[in-house]
C-alpha positions as CSV (number, residue, x, y, z in Angstrom):
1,X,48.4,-14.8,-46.1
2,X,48.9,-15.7,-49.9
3,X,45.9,-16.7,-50.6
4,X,44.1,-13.3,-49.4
5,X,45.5,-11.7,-52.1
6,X,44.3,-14.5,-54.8
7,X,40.8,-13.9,-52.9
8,X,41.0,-10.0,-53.2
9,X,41.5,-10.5,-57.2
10,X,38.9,-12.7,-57.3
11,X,38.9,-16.6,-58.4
12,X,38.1,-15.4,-62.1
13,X,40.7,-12.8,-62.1
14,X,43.0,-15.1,-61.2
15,X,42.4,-18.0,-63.4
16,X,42.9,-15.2,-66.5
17,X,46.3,-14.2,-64.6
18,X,47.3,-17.9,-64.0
19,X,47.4,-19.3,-67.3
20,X,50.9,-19.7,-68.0
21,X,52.7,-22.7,-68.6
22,X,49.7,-24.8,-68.4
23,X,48.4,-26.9,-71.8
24,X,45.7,-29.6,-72.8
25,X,46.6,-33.3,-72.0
26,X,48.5,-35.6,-74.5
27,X,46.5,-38.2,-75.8
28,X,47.4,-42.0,-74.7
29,X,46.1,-45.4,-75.9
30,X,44.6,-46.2,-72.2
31,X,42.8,-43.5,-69.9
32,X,41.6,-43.6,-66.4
33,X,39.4,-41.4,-65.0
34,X,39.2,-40.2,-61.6
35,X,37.7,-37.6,-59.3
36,X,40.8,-37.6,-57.0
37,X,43.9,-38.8,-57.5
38,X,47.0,-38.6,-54.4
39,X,50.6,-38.9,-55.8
40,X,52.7,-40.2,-52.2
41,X,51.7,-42.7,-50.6
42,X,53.3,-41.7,-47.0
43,X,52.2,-41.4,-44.0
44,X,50.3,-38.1,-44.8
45,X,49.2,-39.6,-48.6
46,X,47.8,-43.1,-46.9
47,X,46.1,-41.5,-44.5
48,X,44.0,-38.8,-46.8
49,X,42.9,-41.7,-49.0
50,X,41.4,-43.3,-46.3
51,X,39.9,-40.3,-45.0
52,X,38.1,-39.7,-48.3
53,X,37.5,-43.3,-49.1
54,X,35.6,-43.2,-45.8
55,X,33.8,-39.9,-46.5
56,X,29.8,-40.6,-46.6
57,X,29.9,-37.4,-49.0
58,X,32.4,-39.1,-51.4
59,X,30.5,-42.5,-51.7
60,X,30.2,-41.5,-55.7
61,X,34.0,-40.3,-56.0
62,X,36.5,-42.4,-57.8
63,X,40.1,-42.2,-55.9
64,X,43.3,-43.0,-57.1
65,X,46.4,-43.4,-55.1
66,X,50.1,-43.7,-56.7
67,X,52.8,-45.1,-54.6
68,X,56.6,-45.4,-55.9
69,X,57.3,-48.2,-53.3
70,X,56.0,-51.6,-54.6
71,X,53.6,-53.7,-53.0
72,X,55.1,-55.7,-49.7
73,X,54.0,-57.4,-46.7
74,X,53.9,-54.5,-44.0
75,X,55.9,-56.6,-41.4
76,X,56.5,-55.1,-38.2
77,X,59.5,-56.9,-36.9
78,X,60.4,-57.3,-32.9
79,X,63.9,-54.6,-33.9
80,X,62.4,-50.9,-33.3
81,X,62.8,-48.6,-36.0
82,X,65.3,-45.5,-35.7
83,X,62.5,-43.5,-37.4
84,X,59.3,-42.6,-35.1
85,X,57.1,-39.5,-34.5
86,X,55.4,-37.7,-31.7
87,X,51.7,-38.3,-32.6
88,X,50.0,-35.8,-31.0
89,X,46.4,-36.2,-29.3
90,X,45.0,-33.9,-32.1
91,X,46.5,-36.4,-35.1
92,X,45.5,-39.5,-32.8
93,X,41.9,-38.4,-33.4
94,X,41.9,-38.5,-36.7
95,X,43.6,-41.7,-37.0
96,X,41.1,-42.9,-34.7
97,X,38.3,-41.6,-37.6
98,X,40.0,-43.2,-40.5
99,X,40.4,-46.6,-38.5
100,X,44.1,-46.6,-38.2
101,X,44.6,-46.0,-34.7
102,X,43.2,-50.0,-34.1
103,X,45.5,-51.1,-36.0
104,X,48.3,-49.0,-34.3
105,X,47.0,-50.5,-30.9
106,X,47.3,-53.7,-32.1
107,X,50.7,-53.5,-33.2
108,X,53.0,-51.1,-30.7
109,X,52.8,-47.8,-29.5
110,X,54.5,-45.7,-26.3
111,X,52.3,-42.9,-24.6
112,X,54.2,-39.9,-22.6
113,X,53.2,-38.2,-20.2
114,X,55.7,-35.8,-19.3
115,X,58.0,-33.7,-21.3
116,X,61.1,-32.2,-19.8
117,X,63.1,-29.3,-21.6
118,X,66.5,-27.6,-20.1
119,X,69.4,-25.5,-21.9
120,X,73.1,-26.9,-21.7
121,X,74.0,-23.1,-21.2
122,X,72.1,-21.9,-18.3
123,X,69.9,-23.5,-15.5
124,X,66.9,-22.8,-17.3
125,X,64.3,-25.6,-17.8
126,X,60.3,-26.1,-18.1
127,X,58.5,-29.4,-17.5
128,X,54.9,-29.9,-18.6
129,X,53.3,-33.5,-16.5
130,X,49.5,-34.6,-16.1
131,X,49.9,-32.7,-12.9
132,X,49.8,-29.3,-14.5
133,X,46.6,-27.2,-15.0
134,X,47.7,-26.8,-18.2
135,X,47.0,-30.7,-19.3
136,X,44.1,-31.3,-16.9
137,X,45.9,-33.7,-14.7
138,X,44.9,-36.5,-17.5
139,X,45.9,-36.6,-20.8
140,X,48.5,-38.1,-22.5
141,X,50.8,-35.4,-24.1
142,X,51.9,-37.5,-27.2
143,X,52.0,-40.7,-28.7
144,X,55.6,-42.0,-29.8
145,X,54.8,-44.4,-33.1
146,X,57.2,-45.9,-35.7
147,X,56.9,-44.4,-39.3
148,X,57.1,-47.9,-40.0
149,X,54.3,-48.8,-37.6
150,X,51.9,-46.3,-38.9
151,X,52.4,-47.0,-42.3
152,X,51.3,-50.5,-41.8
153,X,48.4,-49.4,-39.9
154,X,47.3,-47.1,-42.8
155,X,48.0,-49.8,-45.4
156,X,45.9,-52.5,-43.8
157,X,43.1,-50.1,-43.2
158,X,43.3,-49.1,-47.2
159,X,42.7,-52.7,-47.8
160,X,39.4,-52.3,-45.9
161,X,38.3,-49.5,-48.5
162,X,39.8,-51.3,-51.7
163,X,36.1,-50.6,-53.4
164,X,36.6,-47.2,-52.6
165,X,40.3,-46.5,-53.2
166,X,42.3,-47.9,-55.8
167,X,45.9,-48.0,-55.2
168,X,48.9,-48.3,-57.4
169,X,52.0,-49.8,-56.6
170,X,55.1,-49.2,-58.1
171,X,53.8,-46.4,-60.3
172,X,55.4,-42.9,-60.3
173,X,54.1,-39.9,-61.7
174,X,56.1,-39.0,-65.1
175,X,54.6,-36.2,-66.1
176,X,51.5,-33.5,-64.9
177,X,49.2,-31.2,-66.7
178,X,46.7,-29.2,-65.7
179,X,44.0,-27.9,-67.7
180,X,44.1,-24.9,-70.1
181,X,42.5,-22.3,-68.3
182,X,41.3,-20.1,-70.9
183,X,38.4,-23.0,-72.0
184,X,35.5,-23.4,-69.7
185,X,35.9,-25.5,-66.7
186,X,32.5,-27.1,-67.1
187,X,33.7,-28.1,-70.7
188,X,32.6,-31.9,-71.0
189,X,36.3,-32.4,-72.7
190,X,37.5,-34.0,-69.3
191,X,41.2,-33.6,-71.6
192,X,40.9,-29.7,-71.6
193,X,39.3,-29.3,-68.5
194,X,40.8,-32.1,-65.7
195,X,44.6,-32.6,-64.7
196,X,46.1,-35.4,-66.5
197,X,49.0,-37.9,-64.8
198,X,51.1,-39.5,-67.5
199,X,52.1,-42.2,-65.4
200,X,55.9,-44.1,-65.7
201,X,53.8,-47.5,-66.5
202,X,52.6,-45.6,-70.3
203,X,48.9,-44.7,-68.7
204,X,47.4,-41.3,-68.6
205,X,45.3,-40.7,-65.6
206,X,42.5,-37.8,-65.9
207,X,41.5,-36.5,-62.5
208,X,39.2,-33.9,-61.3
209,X,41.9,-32.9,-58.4
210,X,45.6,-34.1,-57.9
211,X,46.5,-34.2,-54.2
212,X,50.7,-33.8,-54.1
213,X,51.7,-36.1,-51.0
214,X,55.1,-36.8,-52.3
215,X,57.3,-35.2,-50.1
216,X,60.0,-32.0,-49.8
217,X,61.2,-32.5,-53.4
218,X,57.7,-32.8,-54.9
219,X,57.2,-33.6,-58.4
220,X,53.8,-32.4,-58.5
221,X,55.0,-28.9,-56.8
222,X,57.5,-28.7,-59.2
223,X,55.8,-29.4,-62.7
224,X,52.8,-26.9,-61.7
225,X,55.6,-24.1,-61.2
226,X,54.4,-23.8,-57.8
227,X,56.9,-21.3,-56.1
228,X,58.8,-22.6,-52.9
229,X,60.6,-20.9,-50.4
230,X,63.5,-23.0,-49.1
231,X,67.2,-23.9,-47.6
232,X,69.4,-26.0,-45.9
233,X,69.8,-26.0,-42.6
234,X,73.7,-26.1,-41.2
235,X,72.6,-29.3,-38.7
236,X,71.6,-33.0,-39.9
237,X,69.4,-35.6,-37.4
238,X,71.6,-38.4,-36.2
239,X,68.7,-41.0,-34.9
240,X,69.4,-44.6,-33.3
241,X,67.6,-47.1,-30.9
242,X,68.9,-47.3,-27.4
243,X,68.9,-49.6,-24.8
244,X,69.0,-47.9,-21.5
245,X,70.4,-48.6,-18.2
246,X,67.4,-49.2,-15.9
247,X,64.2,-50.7,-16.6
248,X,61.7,-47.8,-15.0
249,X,57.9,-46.1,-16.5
250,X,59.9,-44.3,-19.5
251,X,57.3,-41.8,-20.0
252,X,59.5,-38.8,-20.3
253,X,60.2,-37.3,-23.6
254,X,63.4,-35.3,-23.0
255,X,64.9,-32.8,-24.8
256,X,68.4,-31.0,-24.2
257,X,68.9,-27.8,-26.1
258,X,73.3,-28.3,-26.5
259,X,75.3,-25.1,-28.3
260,X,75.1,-27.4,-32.1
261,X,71.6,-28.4,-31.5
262,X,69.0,-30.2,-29.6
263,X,69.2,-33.9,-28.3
264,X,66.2,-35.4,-27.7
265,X,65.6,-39.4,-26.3
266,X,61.8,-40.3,-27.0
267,X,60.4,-43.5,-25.0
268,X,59.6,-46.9,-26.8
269,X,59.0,-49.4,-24.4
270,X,60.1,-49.8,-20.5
271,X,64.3,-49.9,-21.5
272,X,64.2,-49.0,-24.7
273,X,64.5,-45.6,-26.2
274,X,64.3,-43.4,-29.7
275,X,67.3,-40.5,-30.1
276,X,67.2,-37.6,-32.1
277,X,70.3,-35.6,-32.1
278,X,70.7,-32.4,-33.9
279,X,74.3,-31.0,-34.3
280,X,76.7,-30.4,-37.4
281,X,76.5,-32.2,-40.5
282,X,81.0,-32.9,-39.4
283,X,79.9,-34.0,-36.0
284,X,76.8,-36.0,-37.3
285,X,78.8,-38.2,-40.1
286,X,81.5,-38.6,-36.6
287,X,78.7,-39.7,-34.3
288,X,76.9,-42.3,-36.9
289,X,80.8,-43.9,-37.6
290,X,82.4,-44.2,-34.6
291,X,82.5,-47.4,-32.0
292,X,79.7,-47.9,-29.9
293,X,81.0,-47.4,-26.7
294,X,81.8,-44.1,-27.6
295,X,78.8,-43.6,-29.3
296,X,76.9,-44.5,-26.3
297,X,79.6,-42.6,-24.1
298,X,78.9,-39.5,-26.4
299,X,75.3,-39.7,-25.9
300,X,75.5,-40.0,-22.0
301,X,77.6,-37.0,-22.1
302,X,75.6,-35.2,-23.9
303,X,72.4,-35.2,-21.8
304,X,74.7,-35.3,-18.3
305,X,77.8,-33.0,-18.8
306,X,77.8,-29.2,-17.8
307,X,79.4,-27.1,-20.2
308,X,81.2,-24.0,-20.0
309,X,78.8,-20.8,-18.5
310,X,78.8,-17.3,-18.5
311,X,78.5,-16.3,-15.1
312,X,76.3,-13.3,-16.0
313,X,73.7,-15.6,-17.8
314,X,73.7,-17.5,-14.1
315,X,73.6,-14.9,-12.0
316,X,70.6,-13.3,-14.3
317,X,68.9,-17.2,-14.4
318,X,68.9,-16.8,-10.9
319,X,67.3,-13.9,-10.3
320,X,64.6,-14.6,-13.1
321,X,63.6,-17.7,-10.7
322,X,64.1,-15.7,-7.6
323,X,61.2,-13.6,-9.4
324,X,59.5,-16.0,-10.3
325,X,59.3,-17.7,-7.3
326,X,57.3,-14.5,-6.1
327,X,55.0,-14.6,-9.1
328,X,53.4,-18.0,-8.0
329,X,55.2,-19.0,-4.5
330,X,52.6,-22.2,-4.8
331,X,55.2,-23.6,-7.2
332,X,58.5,-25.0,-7.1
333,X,59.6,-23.0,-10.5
334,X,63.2,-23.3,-9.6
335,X,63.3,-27.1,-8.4
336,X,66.4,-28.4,-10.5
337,X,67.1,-29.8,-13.9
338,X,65.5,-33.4,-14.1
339,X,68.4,-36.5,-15.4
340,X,67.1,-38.7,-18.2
341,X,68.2,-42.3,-17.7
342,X,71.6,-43.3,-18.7
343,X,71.7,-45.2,-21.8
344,X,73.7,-48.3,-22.0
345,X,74.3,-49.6,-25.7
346,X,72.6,-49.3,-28.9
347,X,70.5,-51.3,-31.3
348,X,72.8,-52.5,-33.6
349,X,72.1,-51.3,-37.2
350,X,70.1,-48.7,-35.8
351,X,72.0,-45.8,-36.5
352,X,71.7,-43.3,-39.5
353,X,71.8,-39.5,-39.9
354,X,70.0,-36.7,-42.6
355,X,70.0,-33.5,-43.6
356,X,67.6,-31.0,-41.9
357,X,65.7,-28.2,-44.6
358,X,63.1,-25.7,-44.3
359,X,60.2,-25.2,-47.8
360,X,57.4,-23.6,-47.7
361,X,55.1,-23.4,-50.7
362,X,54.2,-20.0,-52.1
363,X,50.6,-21.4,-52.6
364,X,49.0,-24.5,-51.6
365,X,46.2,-24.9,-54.5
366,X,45.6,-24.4,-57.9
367,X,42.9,-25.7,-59.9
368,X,42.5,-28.8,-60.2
369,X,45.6,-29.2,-57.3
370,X,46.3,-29.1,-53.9
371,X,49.5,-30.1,-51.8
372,X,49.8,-31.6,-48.2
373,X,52.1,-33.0,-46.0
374,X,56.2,-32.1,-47.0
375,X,55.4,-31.6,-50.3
376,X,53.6,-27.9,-49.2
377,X,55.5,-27.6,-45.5
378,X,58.9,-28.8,-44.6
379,X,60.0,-28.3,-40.7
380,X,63.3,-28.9,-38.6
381,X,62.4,-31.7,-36.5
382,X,63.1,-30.4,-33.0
383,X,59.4,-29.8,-32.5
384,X,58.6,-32.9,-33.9
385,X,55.5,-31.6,-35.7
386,X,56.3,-32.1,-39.4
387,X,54.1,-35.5,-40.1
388,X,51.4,-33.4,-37.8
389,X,51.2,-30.7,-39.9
390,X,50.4,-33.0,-42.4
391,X,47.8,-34.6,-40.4
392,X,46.3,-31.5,-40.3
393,X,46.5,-30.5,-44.2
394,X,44.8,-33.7,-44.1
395,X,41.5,-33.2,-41.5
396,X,40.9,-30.0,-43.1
397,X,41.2,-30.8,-46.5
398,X,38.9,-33.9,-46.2
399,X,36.3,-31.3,-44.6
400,X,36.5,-29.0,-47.1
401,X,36.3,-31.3,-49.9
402,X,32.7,-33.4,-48.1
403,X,31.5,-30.0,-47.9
404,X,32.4,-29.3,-50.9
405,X,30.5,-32.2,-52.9
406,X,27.7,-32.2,-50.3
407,X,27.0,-28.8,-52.3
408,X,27.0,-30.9,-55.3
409,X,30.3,-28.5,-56.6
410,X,33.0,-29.0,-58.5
411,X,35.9,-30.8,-56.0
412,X,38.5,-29.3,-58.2
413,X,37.4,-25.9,-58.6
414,X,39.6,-23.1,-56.9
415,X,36.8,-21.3,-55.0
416,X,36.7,-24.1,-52.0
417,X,40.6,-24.8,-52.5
418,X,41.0,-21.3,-51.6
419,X,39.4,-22.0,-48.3
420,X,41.8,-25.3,-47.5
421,X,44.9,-22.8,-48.3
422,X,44.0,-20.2,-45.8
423,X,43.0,-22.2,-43.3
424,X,46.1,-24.4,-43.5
425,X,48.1,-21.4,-43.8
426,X,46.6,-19.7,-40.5
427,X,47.8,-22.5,-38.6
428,X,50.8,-23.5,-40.8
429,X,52.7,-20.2,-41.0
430,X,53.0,-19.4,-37.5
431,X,54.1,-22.7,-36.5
432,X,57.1,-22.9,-39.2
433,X,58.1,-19.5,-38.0
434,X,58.2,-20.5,-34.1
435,X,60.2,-23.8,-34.8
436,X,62.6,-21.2,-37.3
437,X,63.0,-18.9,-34.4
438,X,63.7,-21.7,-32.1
439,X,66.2,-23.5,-34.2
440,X,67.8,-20.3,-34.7
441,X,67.7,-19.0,-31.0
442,X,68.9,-22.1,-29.4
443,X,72.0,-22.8,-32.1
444,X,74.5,-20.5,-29.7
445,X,76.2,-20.5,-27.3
446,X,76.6,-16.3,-27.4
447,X,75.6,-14.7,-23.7
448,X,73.1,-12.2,-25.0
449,X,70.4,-14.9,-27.0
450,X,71.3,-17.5,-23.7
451,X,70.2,-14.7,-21.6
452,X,67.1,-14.0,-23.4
453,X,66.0,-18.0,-24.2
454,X,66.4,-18.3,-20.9
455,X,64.2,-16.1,-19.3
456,X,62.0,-16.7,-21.9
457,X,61.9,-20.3,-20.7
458,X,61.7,-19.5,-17.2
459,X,58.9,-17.1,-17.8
460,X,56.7,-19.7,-19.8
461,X,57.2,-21.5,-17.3
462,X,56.4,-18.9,-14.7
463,X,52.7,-17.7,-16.2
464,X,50.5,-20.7,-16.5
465,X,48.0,-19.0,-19.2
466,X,51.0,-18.7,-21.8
467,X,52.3,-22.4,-20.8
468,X,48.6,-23.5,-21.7
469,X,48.7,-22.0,-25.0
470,X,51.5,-23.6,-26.2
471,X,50.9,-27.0,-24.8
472,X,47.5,-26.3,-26.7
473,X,49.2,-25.2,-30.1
474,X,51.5,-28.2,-30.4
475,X,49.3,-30.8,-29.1
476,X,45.9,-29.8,-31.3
């Protein structure tokens, strides 16, 4: 990990080796001091300020949080939005310990409790249901929430902590400087020794730590020349709310891995329905402008149609379930390829498509810094784990940080940053590379990779202890 090697140097080796390109705050004519201060107020950003505002450790802490977006009514209308995530049981819990997840329940959420997964290019699928050992026969698998809805659960639990956090409306950061790391970090010159915002409104904020929350293009990243591994991926999301054709449980998510990409349909309510379609940026801009009947037609087509197979990849499918069906003759491994309901038109307005990117920061912390969410870890969506990654930056970050002060330490120094960046990265690092691989293994239609994702699939599904661990991974 990167941060082993910062750790083998030593933190005081490497503040020596780090002191490029950093310099002493510019003097304003008003100054605010805080302890923490989280530029984005997202999804990931909201929910950290809460989690520290609600931190028995932090009671003394100042915290400042800076959102572009101006202050609105968070009004959750009766149209669904086209943009939703799979909260997962592990992110449910701690929205549950910052208070959100009340407000969620009061406003709308859809549980699942089955996932189906099959290939357009062979016969291989894998279904996970409360039935299997691997989810105890009782758990919900995920949560399928607005952003929207989320947001405005965050929001109106900040206004709970308002004596705790402060937050700023309408303000973006303008400019970021971190201290000058040849002076003393226990200088009383909080100008030397803090980060200082200069914010777009003329104020200069001094903080103890700065928190980046604002996204893949961070600002933050960027003016603390933090390095960042990143592209463009050659698929964009086309996402739209459907109606569908039968009123039934809709507690399915289903997934169809098609030679451009995956198409997924996520539930919302009892007949209505959340698509995420991955395929080529030409395709994408086709899909999001064409009539809706053939939209709709497309869609149906999509999920129902056979396309063209090898007949070596089905004669080799076959025999991988004719195997496995002697592996575990107690299950039905081979049963056939589930259908998701039809869909039958779409929300009007609802339709939209963006681009897809990978980042990955080089380092998550400095002194005096630290990045979550997108701004540290940017993810194709065909996992749907990005905003639960950044749930994550967020529990552990909150943890270190309460142990941290509990100590009575510095909450800005780099010694217990460190221990947030490797952590993070453990868990981080792998995950990016599976959903990488995935991407990259499912975007052909070539025999050899068919042949090998699907008896891949077809022995995950086959060997119960590797099922479990993946069902454990991406639903922690």
């Amino acid at each position: 990990m990167f941060s082993s090697v910062r750790k083998s140097l030593g933190c005081k080796q490497f503040l020596k080796l780090r002191v490029c390109s950093f310099c002493s705050a510019a003097s304003k004519d008003v100054h605010d001091f805080y302890d923490v201060t989280i530029v984005g107020g997202g999804m990931v950003g909201a929910s950290l300020a809460c989690a520290l505002g609600l931190e028995r450790t932090l009671d003394d802490h100042k915290i400042l949080l800076l959102e572009a977006a101006p202050d609105k009514p968070q009004n959750i209308t009766s149209a669904y939005s086209n943009r939703v995530s799979n909260i997962t049981p592990g992110s449910k819990r701690l929205l549950e310990s910052i208070g959100a997840w009340d407000h969620i329940c009061k406003m709308r959420y859809k549980p699942f409790r089955r996932m189906h997964v099959w290939d357009a290019c062979s016969d291989a699928h894998i279904s996970f249901d409360p039935g299997s050992r691997e989810l105890d026969g009782s758990a919900d698998m995920g949560f399928i929430v607005e952003n929207p809805v989320t947001l405005a659960a965050l929001t109106k639990q900040l206004k709970t902590l308002q004596s705790r956090v402060k937050v700023l409306h309408g303000t973006k950061l303008k400019r970021l400087t971190l201290p000058d790391l040849t002076r003393d970090m226990d200088d009383k010159d909080v100008g030397h020794t803090w980060a200082s915002l200069e914010l777009n409104d003329g104020r200069t904020v001094h903080s103890r730590l700065v928190i980046g929350a604002d996204g893949p293009q961070s600002l933050v990243r960027k003016q603390a020349s933090m390095d960042c591994l990143s592209w463009k991926y050659d698929q964009s999301g086309v996402v739209a709310t459907l109606h569908l054709g039968e009123i039934t449980e809709n507690i399915v998510a289903w997934q169809k891995f098609l030679p451009t990409g995956p198409i997924a349909l996520l539930p919302l309510t009892e007949n209505l329905s959340s698509l995420v379609w991955s395929t080529t940026p030409e395709h994408a801009k086709e899909l999001v402008s064409m009539e809706e009947d053939r939209f709709v037609d497309a869609v149906n087509n999509a999920f129902w149609e056979d396309f063209d197979r090898n007949p070596l990849v089905d004669q080799a499918t076959r025999m991988s379930y004719l195997l496995a069906s002697f592996i575990q003759p107690w299950t039905n491994v081979a049963s056939g390829t589930q259908s998701p309901p039809s869909v039958s038109s779409v929300e009007e307005g609802s339709r939209a498509m963006f681009p897809y990117g990978f980042g990955h920061a080089t380092e998550y912390v400095r002194p005096r810094l630290a990045l979550i969410g997108d701004a540290a870890h940017r993810v194709h969506p065909l996992a749907g784990q990005g905003v639960n990654l950044g749930f994550g930056d967020v529990a552990c970050l909150r943890d270190v940080l309460s142990e941290a002060a509990e100590e009575g330490k510095d909450i800005g120094s780099l010694e217990h940053l460190l221990s947030y960046e490797t952590k993070r990265q453990q868990s981080v690092v792998p995950m990016m590379t599976a959903i990488d691989t995935l991407k990259r293994l499912y975007s052909t239609s070539s025999p050899l990779p068919v042949l090998a994702r699907s008896v891949g699939l077809i022995a995950t599904s086959t060997l119960l202890p590797i099922k479990e661990q993946i069902v454990g991974f991406a639903t922690r």
